[in-house]
C-alpha positions as CSV (number, residue, x, y, z in Angstrom):
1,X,-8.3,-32.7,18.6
2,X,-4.7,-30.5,18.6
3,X,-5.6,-27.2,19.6
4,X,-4.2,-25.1,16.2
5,X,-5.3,-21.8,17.7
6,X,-4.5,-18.8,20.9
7,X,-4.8,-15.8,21.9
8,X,-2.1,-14.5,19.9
9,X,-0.2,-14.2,16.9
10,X,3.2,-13.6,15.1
11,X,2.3,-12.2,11.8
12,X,5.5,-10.6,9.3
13,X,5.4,-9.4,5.9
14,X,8.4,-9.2,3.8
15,X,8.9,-7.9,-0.2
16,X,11.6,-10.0,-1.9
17,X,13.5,-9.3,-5.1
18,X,13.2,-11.4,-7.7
19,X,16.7,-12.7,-7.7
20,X,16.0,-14.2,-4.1
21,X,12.7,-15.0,-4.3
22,X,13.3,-19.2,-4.6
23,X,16.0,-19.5,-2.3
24,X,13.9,-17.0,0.4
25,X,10.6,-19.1,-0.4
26,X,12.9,-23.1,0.3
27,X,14.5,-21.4,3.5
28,X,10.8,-20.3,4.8
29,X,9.7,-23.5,3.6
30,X,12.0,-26.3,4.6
31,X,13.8,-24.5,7.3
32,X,12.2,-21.5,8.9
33,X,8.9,-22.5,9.4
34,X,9.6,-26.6,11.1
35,X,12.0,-24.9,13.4
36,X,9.7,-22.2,14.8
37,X,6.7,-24.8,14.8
38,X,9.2,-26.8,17.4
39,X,8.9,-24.2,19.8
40,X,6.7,-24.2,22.9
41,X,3.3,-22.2,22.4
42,X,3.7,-22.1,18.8
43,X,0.8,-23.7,17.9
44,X,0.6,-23.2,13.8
45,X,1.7,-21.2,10.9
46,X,1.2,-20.5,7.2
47,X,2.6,-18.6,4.6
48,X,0.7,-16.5,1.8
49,X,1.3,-14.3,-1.4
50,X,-0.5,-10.9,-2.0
51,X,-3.0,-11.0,-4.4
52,X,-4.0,-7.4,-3.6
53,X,-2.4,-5.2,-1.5
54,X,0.5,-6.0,0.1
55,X,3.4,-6.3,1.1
56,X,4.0,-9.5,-0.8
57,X,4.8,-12.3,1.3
58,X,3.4,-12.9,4.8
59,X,4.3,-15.1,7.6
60,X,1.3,-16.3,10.7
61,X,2.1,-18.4,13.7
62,X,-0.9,-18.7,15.6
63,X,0.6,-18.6,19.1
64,X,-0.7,-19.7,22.6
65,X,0.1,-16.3,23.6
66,X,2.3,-14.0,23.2
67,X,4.4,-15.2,25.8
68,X,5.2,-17.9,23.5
69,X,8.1,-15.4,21.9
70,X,9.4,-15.1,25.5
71,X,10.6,-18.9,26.1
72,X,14.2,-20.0,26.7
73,X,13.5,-22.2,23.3
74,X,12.3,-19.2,21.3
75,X,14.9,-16.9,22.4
76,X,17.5,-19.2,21.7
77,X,16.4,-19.7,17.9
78,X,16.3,-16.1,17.5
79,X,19.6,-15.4,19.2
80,X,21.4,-18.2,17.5
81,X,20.3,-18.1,14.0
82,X,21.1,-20.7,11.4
83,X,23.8,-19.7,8.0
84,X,20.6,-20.0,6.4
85,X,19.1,-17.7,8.0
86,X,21.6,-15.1,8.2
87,X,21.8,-15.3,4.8
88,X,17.9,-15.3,3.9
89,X,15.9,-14.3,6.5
90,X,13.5,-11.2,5.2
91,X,15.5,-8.7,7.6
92,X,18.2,-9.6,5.4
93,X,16.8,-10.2,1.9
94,X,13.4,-8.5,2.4
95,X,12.1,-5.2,1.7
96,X,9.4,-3.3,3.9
97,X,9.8,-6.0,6.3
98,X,7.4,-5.8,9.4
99,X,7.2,-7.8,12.7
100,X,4.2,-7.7,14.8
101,X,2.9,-9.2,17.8
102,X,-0.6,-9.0,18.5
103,X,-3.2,-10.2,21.2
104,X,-6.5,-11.1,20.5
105,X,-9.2,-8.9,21.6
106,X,-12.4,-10.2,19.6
107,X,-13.9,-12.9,20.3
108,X,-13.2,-12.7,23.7
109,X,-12.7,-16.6,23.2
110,X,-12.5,-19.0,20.4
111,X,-15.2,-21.9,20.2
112,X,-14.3,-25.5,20.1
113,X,-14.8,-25.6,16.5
114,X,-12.0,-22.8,15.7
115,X,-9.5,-24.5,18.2
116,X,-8.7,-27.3,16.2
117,X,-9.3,-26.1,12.4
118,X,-6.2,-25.4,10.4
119,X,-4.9,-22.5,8.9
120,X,-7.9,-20.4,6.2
121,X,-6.9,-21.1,2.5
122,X,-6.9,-17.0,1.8
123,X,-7.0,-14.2,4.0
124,X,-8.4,-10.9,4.4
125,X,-5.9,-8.6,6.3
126,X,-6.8,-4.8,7.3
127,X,-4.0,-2.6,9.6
128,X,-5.6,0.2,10.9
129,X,-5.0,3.2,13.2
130,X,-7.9,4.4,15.1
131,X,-8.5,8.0,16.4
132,X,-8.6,7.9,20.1
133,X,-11.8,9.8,20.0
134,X,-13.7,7.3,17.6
135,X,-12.1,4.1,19.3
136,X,-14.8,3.1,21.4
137,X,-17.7,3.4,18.8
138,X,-15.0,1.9,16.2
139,X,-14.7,-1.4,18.3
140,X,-18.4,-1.6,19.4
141,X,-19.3,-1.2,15.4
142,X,-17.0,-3.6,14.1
143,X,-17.5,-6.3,17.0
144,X,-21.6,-6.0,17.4
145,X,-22.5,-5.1,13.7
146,X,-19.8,-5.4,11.2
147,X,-18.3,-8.5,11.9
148,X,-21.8,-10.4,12.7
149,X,-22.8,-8.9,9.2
150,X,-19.6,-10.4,7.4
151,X,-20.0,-13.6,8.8
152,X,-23.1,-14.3,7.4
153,X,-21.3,-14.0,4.1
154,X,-21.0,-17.3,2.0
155,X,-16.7,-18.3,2.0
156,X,-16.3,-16.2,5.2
157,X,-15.0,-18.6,7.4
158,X,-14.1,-16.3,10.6
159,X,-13.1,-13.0,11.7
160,X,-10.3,-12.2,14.6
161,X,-9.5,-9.1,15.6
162,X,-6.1,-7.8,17.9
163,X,-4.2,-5.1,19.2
164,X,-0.4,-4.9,17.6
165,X,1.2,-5.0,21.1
166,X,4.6,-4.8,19.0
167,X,5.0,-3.2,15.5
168,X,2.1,-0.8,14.6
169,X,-0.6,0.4,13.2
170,X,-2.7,-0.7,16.3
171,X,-5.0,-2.5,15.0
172,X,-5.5,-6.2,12.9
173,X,-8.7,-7.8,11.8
174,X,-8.0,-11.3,10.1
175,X,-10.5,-12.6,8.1
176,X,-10.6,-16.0,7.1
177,X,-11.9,-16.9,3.8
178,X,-12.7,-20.4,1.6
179,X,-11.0,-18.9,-1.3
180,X,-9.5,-15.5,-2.3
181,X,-12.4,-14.8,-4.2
182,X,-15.0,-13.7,-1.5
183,X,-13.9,-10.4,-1.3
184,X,-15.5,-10.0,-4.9
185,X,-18.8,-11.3,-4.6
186,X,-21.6,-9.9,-4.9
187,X,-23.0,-10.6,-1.4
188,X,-19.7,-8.8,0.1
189,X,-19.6,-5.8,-2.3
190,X,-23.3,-5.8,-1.2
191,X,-22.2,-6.0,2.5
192,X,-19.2,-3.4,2.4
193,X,-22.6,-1.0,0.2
194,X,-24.6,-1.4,3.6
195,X,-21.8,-1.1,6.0
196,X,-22.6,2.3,8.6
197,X,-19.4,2.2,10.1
198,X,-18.3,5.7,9.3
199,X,-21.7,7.3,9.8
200,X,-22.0,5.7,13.4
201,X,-18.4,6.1,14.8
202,X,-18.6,10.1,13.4
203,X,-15.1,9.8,11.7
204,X,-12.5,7.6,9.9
205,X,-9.9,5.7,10.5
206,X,-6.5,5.0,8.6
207,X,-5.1,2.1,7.1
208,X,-1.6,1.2,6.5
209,X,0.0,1.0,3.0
210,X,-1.1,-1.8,1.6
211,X,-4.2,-2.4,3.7
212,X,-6.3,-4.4,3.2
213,X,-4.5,-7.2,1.2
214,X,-6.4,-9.9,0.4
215,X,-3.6,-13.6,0.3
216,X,-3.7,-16.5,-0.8
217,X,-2.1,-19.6,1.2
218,X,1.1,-20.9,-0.6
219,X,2.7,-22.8,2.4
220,X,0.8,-25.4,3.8
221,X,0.1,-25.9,-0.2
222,X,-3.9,-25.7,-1.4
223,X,-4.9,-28.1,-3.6
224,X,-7.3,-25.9,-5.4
């Protein structure tokens, strides 16, 4: 079985104005995405659309590690960009555009079963600062009660969380769902109703704009 998943990833979010959206969405597509999937540690990718939240479009590589964006190969894509690129690459074309590199922190490792599954059909996506006096009870919470909790959730498929080790806010948890729909059910409005994170870390925490969006997968495509 391929391995399909790391310790790190490459995630970047982009808004794009209407006039560009096809040509951005075939470059991504037929160009972009091959060509970074050729380089060494870059293990898999998907795109998705907002369907809450935001910004629009966003980008995942699932990368061996983060070292992966330091190889000859890499650096040579990104130092050498195609016309197509320089014409449609979301630095260029995109709005509110964000890069960040982040390094898995929970689970400590992924199982067997995790390695070689593909990329979720919709995901859950919350950026969030942490007070520096709440961080220790925030990550004990959301790794020993919260994220057990959600799991047991029908449609949640897994949860990773990371530290943004370049862009910000610091902190990323993925969730990765059957369908875009979980975040409505019953059993997770239920859930999020239980949930005792604020009363047992003593404060809150902020997200970014546009946090949590919930995506759909649009690139590989779902058949459903």
């Amino acid at each position: 079985m391929a391995k399909r998943k790391g310790t790190a990833l490459l995630v970047v979010y982009a808004d794009v104005d209407v006039e560009n959206d096809a040509e951005f969405n075939a470059w991504y597509n037929e160009e972009h995405v091959p060509e970074r999937l050729s380089a060494p540690g870059f293990l898999d990718a998907a795109r998705y659309e907002a369907l809450r939240g935001g910004p629009r479009y966003l980008a995942v590589y699932e990368l061996e590690s983060a070292d992966a964006l330091q190889t000859p190969e890499y650096r040579h894509m990104s130092e050498n960009p195609t016309d197509w690129t320089r014409r449609m690459s979301p630095n260029v074309v995109g709005r509110g555009t964000q890069r960040l590199v982040c390094t898995q922190i929970y689970p400590s490792e992924n199982d067997d079963h995790v390695m070689g599954r593909g990329m979720a059909p919709a995901l859950q996506i919350g950026r969030m600062d942490v007070p520096a006096d709440i961080e220790e009870k925030y990550n004990y919470y959301y790794d020993n009660e919260r994220t057990p909790a959600n799991l047991q959730i029908p449609g949640c498929l897994h949860v990773r969380r990371y530290h943004v080790v370049e862009g910000s806010p610091k902190y990323l948890t993925m969730y990765e769902f059957e369908h875009e729909k979980v975040p409505e059910t019953v059993a997770w409005e239920n859930q999020r109703k239980q949930d005792r994170m604020h009363d047992y870390i003593g404060g809150s925490y902020g997200h970014a704009h546009g946090s949590p969006g919930v995506y759909r997968r649009i690139l590989p495509p779902r058949a459903f």
